[in-house]
The first five atom37 places (N, CA, C, CB, O) and aatype in JSON, in Angstrom:
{
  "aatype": [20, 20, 20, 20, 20, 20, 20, 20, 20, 20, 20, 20, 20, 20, 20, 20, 20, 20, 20, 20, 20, 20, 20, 20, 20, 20, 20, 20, 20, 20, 20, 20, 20, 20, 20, 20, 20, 20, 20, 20, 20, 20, 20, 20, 20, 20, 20, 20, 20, 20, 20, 20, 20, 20, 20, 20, 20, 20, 20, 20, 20, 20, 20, 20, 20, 20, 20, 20, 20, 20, 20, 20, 20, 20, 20, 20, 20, 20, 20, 20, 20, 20, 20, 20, 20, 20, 20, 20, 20, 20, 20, 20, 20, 20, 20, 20, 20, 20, 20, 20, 20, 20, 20, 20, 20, 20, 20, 20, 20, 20, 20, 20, 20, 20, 20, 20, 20, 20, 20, 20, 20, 20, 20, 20, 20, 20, 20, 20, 20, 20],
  "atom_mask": [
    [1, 1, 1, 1, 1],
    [1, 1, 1, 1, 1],
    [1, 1, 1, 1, 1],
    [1, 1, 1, 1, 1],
    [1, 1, 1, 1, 1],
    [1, 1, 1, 1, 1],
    [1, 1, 1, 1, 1],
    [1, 1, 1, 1, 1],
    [1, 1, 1, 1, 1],
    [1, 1, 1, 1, 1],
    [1, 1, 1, 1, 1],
    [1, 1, 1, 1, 1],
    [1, 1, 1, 1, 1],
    [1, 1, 1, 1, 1],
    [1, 1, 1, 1, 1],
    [1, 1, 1, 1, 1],
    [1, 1, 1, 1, 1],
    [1, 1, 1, 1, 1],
    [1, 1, 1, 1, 1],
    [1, 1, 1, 1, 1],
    [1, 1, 1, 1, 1],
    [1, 1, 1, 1, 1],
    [1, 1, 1, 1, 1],
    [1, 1, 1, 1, 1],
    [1, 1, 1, 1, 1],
    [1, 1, 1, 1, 1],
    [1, 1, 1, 1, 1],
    [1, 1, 1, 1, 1],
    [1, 1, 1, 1, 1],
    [1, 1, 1, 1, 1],
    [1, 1, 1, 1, 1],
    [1, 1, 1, 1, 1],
    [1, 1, 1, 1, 1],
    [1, 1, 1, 1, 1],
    [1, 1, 1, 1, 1],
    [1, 1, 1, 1, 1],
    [1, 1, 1, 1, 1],
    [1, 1, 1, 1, 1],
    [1, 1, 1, 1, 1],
    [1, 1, 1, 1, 1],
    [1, 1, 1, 1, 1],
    [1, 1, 1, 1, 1],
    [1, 1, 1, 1, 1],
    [1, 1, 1, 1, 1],
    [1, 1, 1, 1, 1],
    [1, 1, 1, 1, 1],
    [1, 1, 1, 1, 1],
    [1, 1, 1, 1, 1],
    [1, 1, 1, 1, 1],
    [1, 1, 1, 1, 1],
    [1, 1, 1, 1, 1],
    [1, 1, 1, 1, 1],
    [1, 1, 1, 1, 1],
    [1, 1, 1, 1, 1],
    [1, 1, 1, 1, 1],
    [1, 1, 1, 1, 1],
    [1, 1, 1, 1, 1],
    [1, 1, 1, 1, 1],
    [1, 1, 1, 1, 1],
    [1, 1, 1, 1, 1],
    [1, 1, 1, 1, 1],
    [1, 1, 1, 1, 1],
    [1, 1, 1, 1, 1],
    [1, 1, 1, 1, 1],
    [1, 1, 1, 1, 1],
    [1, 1, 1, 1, 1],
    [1, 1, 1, 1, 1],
    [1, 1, 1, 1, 1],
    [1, 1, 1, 1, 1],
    [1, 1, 1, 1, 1],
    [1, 1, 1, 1, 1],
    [1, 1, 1, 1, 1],
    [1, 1, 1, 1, 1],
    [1, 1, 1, 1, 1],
    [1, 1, 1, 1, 1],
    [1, 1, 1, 1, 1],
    [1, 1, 1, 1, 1],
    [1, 1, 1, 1, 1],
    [1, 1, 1, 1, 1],
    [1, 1, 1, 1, 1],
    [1, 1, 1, 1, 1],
    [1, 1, 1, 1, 1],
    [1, 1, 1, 1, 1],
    [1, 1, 1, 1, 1],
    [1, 1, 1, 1, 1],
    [1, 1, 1, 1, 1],
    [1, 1, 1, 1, 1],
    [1, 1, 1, 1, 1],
    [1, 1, 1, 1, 1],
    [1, 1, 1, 1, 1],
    [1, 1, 1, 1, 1],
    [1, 1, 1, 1, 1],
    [1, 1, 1, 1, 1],
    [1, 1, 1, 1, 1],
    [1, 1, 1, 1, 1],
    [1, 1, 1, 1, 1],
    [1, 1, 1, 1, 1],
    [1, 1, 1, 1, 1],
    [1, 1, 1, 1, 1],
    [1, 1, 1, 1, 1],
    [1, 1, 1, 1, 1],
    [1, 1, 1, 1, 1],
    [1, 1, 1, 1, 1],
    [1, 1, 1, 1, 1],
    [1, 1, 1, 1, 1],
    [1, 1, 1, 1, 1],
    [1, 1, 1, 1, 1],
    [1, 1, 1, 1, 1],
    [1, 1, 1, 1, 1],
    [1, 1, 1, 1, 1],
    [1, 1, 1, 1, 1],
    [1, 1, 1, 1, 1],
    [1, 1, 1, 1, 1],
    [1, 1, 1, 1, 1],
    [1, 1, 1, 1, 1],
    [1, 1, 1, 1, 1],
    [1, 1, 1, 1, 1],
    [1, 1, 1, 1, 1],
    [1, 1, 1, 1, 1],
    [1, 1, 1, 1, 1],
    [1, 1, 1, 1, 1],
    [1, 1, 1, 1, 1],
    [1, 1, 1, 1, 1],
    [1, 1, 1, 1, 1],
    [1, 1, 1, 1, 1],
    [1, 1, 1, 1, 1],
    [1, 1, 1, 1, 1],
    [1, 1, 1, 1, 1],
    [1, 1, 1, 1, 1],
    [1, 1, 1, 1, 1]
  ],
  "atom_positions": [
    [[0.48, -34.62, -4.18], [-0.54, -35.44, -3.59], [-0.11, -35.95, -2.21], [-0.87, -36.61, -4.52], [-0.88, -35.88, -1.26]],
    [[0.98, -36.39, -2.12], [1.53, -36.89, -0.6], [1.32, -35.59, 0.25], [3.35, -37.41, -0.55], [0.88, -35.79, 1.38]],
    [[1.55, -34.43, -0.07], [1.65, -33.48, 0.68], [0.04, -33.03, 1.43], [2.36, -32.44, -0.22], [-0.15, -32.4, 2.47]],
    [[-0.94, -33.61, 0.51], [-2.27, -32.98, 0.47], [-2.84, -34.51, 1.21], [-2.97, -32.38, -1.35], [-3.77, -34.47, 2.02]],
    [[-2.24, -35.72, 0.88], [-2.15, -36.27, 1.55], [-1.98, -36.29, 3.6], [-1.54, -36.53, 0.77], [-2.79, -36.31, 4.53]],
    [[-0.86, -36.3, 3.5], [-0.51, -35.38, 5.06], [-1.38, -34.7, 5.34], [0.62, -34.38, 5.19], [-2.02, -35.2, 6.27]],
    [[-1.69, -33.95, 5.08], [-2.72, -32.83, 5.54], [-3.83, -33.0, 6.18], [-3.16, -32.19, 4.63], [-4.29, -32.33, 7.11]],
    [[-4.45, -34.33, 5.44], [-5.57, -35.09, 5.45], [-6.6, -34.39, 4.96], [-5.86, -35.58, 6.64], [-7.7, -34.3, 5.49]],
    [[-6.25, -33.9, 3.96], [-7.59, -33.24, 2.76], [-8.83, -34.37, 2.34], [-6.72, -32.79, 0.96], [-10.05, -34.22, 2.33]],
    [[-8.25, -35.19, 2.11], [-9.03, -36.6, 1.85], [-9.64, -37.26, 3.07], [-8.05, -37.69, 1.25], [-10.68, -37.78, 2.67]],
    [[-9.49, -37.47, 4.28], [-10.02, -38.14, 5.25], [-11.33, -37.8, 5.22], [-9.42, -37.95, 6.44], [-11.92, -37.08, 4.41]],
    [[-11.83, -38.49, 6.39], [-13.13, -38.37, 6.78], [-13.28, -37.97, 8.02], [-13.78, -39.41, 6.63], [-14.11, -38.42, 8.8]],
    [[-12.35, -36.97, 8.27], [-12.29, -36.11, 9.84], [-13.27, -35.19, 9.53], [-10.73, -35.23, 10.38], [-13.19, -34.34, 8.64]],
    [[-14.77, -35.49, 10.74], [-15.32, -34.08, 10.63], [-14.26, -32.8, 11.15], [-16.73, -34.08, 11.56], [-13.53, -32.58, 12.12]],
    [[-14.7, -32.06, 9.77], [-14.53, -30.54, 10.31], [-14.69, -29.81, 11.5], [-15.16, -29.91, 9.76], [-13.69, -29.33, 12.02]],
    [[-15.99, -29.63, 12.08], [-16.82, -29.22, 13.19], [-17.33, -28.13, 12.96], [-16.25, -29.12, 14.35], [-18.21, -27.78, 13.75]],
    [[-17.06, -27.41, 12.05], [-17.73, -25.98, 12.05], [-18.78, -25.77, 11.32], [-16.93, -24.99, 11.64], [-18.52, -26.03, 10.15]],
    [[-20.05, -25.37, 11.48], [-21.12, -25.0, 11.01], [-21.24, -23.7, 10.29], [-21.87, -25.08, 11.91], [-20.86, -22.63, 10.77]],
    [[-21.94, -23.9, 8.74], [-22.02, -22.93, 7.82], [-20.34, -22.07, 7.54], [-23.28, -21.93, 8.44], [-20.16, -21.0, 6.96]],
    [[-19.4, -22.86, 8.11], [-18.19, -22.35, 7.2], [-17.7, -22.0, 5.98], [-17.6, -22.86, 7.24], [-17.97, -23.02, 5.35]],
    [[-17.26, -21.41, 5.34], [-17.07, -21.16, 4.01], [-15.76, -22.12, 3.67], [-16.88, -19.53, 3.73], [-15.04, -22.41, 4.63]],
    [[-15.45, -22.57, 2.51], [-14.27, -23.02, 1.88], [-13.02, -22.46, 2.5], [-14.31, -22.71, 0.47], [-12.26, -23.24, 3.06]],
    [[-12.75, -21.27, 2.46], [-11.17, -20.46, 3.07], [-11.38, -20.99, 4.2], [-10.87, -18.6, 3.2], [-10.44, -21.72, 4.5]],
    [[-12.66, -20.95, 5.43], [-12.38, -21.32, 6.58], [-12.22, -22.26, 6.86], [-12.87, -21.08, 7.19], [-11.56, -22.41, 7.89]],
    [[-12.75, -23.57, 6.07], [-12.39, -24.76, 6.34], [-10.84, -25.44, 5.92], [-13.44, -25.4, 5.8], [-10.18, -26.39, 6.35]],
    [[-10.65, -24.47, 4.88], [-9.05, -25.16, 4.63], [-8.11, -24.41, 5.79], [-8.28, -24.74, 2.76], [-6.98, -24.84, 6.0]],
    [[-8.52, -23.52, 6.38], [-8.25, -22.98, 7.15], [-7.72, -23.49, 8.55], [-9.04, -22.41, 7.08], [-6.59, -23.44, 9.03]],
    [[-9.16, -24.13, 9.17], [-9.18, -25.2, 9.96], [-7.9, -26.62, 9.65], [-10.71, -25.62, 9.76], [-6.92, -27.06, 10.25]],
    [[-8.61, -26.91, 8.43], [-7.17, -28.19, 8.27], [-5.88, -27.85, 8.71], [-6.76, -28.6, 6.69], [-5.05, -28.34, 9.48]],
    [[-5.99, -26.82, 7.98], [-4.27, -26.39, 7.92], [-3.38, -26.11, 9.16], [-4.1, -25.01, 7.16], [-2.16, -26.24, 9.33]],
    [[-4.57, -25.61, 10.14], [-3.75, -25.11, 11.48], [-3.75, -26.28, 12.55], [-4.52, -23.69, 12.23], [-3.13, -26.33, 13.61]],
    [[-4.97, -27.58, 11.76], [-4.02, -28.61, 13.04], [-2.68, -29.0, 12.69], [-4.72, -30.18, 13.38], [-1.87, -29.33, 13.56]],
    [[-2.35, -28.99, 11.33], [-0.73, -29.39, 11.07], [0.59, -28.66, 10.66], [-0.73, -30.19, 10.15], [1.75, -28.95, 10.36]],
    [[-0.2, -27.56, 10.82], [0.84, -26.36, 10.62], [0.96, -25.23, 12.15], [0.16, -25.35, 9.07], [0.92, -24.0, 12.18]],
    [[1.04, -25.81, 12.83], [1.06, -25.25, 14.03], [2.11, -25.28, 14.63], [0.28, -25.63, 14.73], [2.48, -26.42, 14.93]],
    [[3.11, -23.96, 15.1], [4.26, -24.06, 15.89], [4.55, -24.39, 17.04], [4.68, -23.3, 15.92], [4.05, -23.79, 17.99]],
    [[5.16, -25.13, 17.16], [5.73, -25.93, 18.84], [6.8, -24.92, 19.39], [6.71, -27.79, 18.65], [7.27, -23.99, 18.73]],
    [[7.21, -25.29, 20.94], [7.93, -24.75, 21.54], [9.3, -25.41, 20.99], [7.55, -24.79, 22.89], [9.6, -26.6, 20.95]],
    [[10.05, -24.26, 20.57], [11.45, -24.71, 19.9], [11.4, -24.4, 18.24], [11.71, -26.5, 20.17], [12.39, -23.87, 17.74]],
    [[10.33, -24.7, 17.44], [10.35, -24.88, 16.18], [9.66, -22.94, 15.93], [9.3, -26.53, 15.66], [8.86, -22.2, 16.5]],
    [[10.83, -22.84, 14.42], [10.29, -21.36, 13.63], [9.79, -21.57, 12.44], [11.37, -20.26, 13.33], [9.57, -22.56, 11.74]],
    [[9.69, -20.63, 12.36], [8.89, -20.8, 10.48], [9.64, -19.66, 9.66], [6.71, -20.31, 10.3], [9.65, -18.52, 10.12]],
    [[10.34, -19.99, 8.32], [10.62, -19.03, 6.78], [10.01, -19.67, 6.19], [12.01, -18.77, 6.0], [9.54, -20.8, 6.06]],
    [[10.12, -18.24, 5.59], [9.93, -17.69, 4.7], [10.64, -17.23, 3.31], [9.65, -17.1, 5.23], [11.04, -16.07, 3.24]],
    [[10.79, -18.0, 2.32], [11.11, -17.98, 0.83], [10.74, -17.7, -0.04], [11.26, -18.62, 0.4], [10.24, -18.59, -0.72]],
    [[10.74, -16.29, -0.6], [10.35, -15.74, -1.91], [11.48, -16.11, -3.01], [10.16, -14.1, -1.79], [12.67, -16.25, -2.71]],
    [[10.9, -16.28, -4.45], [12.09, -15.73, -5.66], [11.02, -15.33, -6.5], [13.33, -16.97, -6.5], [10.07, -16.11, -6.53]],
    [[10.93, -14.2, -7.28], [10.6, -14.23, -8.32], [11.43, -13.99, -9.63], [9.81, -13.61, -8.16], [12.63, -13.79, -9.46]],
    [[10.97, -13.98, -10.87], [11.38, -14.28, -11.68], [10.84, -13.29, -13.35], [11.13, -15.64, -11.39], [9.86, -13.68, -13.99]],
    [[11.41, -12.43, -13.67], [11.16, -11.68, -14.25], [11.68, -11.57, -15.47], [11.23, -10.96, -13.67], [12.74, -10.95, -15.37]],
    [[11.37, -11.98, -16.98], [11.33, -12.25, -17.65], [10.7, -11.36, -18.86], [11.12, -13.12, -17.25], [9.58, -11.59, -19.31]],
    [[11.79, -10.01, -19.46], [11.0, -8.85, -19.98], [11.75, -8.53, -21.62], [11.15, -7.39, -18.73], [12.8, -9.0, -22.05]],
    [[10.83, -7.63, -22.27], [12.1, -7.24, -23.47], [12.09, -6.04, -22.97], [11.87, -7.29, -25.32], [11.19, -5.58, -22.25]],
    [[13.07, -5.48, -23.3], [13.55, -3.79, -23.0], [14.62, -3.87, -24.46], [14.66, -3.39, -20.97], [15.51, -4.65, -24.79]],
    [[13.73, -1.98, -25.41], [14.54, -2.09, -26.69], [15.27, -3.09, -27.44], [15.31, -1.41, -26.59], [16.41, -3.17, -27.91]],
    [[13.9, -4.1, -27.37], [13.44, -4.87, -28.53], [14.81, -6.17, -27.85], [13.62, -3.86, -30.5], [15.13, -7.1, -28.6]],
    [[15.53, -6.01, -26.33], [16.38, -7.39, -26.15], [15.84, -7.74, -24.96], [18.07, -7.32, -26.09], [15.19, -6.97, -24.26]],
    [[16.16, -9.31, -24.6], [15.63, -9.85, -23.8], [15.91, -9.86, -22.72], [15.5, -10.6, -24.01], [16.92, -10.57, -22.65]],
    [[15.56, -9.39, -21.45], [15.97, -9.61, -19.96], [15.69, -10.1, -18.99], [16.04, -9.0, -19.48], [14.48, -10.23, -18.82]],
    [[16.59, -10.62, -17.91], [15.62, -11.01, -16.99], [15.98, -10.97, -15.75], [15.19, -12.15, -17.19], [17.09, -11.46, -15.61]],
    [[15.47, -10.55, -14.69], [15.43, -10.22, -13.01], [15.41, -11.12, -12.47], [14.44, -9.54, -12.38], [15.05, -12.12, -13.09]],
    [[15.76, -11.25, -11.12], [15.98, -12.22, -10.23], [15.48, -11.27, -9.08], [17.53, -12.87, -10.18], [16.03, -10.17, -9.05]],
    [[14.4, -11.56, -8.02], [14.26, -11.11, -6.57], [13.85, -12.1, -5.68], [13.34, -10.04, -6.41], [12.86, -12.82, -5.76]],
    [[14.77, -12.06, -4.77], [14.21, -13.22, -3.52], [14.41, -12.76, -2.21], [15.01, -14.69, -3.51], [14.87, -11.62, -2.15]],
    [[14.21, -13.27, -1.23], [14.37, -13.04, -0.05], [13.51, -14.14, 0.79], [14.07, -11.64, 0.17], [12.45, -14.76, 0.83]],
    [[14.97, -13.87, 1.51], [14.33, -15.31, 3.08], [14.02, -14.26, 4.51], [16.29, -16.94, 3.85], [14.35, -13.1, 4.78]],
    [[13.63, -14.79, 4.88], [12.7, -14.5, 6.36], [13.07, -15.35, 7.54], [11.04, -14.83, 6.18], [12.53, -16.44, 7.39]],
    [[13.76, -15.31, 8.61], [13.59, -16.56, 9.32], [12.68, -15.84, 10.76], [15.33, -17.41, 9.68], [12.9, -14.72, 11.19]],
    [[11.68, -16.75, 11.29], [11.38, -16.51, 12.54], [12.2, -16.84, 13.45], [10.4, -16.93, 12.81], [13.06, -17.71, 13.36]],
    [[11.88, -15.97, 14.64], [12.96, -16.32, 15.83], [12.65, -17.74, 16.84], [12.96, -14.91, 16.93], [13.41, -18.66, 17.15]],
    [[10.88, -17.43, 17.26], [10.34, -18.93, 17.83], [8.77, -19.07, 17.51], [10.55, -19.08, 19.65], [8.16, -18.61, 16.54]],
    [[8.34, -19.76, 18.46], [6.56, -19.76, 17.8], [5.85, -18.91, 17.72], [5.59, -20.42, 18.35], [4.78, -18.98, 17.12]],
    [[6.36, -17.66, 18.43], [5.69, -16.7, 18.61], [5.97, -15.32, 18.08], [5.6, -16.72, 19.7], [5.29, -14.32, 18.33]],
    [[7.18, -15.37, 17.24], [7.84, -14.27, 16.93], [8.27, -14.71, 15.29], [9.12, -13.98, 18.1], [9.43, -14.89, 14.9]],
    [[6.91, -14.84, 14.37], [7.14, -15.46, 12.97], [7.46, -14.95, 11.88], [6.29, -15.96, 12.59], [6.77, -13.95, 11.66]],
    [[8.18, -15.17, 11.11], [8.4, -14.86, 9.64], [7.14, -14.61, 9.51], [9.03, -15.92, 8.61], [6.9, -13.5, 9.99]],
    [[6.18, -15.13, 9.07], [5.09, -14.92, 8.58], [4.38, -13.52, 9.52], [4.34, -16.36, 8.61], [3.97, -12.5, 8.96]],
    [[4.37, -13.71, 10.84], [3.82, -12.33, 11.86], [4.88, -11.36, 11.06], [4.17, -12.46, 14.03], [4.08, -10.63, 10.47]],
    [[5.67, -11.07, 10.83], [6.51, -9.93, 10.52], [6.45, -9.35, 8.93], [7.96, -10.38, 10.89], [6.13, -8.19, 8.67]],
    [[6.81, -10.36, 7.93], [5.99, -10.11, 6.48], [4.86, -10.04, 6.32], [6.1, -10.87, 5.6], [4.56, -9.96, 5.13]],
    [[3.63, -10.03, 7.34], [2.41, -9.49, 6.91], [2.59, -8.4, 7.52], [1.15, -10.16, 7.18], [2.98, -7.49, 6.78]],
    [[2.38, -7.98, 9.31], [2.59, -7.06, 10.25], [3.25, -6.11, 9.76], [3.14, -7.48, 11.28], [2.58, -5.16, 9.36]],
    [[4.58, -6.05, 9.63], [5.4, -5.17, 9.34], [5.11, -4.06, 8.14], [6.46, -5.89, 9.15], [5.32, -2.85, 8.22]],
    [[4.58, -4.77, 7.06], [4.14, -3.37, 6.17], [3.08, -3.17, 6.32], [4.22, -3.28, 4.77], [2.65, -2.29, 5.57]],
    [[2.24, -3.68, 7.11], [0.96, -2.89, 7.54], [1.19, -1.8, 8.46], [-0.04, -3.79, 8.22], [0.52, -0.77, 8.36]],
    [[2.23, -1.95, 9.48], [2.66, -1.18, 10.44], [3.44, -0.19, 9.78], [3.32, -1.88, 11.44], [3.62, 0.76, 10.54]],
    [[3.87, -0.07, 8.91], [5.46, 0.53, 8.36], [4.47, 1.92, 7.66], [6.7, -0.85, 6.79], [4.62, 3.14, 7.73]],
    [[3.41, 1.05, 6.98], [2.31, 1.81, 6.07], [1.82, 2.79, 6.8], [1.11, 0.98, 5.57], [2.08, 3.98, 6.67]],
    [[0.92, 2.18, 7.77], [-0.28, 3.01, 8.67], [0.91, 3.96, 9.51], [-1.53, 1.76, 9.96], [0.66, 5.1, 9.91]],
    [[1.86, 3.49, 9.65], [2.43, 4.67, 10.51], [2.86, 6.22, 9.53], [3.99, 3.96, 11.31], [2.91, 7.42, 9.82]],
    [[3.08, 5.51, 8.38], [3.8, 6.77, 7.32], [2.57, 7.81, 6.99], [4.47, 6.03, 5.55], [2.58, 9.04, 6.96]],
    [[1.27, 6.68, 6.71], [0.27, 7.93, 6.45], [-0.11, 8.42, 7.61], [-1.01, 7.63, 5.7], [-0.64, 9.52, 7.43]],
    [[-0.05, 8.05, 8.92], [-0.79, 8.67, 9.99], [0.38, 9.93, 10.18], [-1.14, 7.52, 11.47], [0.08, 10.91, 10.87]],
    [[1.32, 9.86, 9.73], [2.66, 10.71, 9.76], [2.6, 12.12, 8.53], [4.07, 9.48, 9.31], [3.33, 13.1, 8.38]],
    [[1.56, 11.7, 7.94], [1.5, 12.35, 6.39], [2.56, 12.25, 5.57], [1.29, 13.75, 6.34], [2.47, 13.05, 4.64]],
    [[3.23, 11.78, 5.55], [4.79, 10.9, 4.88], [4.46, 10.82, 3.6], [5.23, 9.16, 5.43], [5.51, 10.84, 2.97]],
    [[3.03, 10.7, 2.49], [2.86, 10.48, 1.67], [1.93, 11.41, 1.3], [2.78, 9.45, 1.62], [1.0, 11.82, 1.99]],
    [[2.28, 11.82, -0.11], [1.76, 13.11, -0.85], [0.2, 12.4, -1.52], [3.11, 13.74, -2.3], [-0.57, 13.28, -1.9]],
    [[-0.19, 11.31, -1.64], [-1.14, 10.58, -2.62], [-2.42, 10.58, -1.55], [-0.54, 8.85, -3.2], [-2.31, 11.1, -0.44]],
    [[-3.32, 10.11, -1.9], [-4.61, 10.28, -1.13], [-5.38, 9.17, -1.64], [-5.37, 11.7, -1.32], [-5.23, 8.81, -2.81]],
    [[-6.32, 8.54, -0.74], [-7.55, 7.73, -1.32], [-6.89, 6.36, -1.37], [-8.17, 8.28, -2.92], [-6.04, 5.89, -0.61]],
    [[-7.42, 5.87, -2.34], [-6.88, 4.15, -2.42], [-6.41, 4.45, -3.93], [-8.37, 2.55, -2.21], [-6.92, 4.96, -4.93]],
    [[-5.17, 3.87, -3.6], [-3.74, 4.09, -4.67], [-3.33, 2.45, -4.91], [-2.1, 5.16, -3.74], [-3.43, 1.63, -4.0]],
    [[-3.0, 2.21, -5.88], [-2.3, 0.79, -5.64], [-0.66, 1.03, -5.4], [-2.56, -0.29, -7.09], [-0.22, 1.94, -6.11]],
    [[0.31, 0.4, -4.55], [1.72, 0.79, -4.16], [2.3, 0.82, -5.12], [2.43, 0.08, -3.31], [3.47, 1.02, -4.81]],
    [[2.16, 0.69, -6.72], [3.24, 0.57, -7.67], [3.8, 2.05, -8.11], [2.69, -0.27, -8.95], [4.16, 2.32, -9.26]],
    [[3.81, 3.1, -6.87], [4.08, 4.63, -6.9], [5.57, 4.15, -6.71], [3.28, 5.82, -5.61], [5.54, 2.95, -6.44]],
    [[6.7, 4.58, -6.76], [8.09, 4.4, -5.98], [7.67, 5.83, -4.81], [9.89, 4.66, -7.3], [8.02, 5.45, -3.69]],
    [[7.26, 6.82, -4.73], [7.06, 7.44, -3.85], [6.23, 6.01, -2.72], [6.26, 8.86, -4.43], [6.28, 6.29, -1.52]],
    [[5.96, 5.48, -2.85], [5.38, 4.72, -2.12], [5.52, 3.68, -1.37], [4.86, 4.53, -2.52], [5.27, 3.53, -0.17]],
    [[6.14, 2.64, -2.52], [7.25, 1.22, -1.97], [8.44, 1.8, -1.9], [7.49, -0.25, -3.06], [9.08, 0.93, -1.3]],
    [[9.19, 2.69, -2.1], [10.69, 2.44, -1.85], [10.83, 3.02, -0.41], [11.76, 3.23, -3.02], [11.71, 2.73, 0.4]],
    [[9.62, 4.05, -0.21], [10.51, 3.91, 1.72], [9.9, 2.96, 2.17], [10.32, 5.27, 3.11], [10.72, 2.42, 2.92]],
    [[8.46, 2.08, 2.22], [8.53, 1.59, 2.68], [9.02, 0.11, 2.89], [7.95, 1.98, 2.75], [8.77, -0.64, 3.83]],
    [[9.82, -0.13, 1.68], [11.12, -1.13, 1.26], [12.37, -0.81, 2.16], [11.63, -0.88, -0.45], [12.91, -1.79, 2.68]],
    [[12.93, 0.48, 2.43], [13.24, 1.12, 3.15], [13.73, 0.48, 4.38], [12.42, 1.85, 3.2], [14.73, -0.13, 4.78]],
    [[12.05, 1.07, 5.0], [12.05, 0.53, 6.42], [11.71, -0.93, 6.56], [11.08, 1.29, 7.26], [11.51, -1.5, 7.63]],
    [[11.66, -1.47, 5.35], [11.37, -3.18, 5.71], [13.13, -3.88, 6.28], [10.67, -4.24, 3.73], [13.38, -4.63, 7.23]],
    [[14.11, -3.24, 5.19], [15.18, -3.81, 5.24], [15.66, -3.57, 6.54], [15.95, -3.46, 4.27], [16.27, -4.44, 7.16]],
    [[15.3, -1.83, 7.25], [16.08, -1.64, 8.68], [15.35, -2.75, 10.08], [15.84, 0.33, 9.15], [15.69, -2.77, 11.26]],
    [[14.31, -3.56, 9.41], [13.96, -4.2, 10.1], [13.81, -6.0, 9.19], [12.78, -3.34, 10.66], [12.91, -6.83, 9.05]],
    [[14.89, -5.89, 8.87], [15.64, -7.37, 8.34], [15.04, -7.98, 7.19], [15.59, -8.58, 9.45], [15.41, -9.1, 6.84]],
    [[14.1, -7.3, 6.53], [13.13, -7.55, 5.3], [13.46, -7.23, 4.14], [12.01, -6.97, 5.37], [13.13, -6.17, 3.6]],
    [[14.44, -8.46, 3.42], [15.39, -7.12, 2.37], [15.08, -8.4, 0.88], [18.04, -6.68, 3.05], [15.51, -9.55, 0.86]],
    [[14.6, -8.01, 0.25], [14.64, -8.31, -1.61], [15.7, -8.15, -1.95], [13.86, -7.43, -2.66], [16.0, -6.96, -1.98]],
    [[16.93, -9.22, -2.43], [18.25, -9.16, -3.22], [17.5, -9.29, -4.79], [19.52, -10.61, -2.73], [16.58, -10.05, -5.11]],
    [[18.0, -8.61, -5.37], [17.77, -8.52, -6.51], [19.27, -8.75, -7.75], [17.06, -7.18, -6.44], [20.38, -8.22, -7.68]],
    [[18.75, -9.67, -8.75], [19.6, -9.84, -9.51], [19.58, -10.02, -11.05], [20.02, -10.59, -9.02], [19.14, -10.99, -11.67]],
    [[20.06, -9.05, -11.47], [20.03, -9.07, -13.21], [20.82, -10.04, -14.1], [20.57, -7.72, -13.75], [22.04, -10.0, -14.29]],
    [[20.08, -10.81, -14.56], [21.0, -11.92, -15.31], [21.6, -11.54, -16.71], [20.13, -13.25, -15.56], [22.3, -12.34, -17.32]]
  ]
}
């Protein structure tokens, strides 16, 4: 609540935008206070947490990875979206990939190069088996 607080989710600041939808208006909030200054970066912190049976015993995964941006303009966030869009569109415009149409990535022909080329460009998932 303090956090949503801050934000000023609750105030009575008009919005300004006409016939906006919900995403765009939280949208709006968000970027007067989440906005990068000269000097300040933004990470990025994944973990997930994987929690499976395999032949009937219990296991469980560990994957995380940090991101740091360099400045306001050069973001963790610009690079974990950008980057596998770029990494992607370049492999199929390359024909790099044997699959066709709309596939969902859970191929390993698919994510592991372009996991690949995330890491040669500092984007790397440590993974850990507990």
């Amino acid at each position: 609540m303090e956090k949503l607080e801050w934000l000023e989710i609750f105030s009575d600041i008009k919005v300004g935008l006409k016939d906006a939808s919900p995403a765009k208006i939280l949208q709006h909030i968000l970027e007067r206070k989440w906005t990068l200054t000269e000097g300040e970066r933004d990470m990025i912190v994944m973990w997930h947490r994987f929690v499976y049976l395999k032949d009937g015993e219990k296991k469980e995964m560990n994957s995380s990875m940090v991101c740091e941006g360099v400045d306001m303009y050069h973001t963790a966030m610009s690079k974990t979206v950008g980057l596998p869009v770029a990494i992607t569109s370049e492999m199929i415009l390359k024909g790099e990939f044997s699959k066709r149409g709309v596939v969902i990535p859970l191929i390993k022909e698919l994510y592991i190069p372009v996991l690949k080329k995330l890491k040669e460009n500092g984007i790397l998932f440590e993974e850990k088996h507990v």
